[in-house]
N, C-alpha and C positions, 0 to 999 in steps of 0.2 A: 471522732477519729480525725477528723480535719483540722483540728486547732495541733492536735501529737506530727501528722504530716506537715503542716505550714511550719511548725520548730524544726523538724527534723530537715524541711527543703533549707532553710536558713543558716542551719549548723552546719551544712554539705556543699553550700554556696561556695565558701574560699575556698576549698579542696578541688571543686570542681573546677572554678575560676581560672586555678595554679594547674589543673591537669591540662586543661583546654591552653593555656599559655608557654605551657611543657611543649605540649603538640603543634601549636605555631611558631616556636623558634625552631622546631626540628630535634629538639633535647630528647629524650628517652622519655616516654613515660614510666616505663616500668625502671629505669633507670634507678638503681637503691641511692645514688647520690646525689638525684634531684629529690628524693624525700631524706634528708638526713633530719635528723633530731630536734636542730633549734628550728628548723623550716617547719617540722611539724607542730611544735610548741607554739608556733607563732599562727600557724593558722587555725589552731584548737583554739588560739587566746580570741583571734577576730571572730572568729564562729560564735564562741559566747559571749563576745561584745555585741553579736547580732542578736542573737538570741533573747538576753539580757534587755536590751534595747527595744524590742519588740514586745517584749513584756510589759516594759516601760508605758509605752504607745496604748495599748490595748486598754493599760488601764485609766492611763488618763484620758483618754478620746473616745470609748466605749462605755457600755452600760447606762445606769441610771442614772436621770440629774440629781444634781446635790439634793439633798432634802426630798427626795420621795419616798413615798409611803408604800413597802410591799404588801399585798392582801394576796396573800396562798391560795393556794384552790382549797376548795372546800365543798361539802354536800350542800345544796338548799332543794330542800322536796323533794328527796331522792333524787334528784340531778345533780352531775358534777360540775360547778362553776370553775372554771379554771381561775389563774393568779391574774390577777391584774397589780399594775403602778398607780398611784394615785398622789 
C-alpha cells in the first residue's frame, strides 16, 4: 500500500502546491477561474511527469545488482527457506 500512497502523494503534489499558492495571493480557492481547463491540463501534465520520474528513479537506484542470482524460497526438510540474492 505505500508504494499506491507515495504515487498518489506525488500526483497531488502540483494541485496541492497551486492550492496552497491560490491561498497566499488571497485568489479564491474555490474560485472556478483559478482552476480553468489548460491550468488543469498543465498540472495533470507535471503530476505525471512526477510520477513518471519517480518510476524512473526506483528503477534505476533500487532493487537487485546487475547480475544476481534470485533463489525463491523453497522447502528443505519440511522447513520453509525463504528467497535469497546471490
Amino acid at each position: 500500500m505505500r508504494p499506491i500512497f507515495t504515487e498518489f502523494a506525488l500526483f497531488a503534489t502540483p494541485f496541492v502546491a497551486y492550492a496552497l499558492f491560490l491561498w497566499a495571493t488571497r485568489t479564491g480557492v474555490l474560485d472556478e477561474k483559478a482552476w480553468s481547463r489548460p491550468r488543469l491540463f498543465w498540472l495533470a501534465a507535471v503530476a505525471l511527469v512526477l510520477v513518471i520520474a519517480s518510476f524512473l528513479v526506483l528503477a534505476e537506484f533500487t532493487g537487485s545488482p546487475p547480475r544476481s542470482t534470485y533463489i525463491p524460497a523453497h522447502m528443505e526438510n519440511g522447513q520453509l527457506v525463504p528467497g535469497v540474492e546471490k
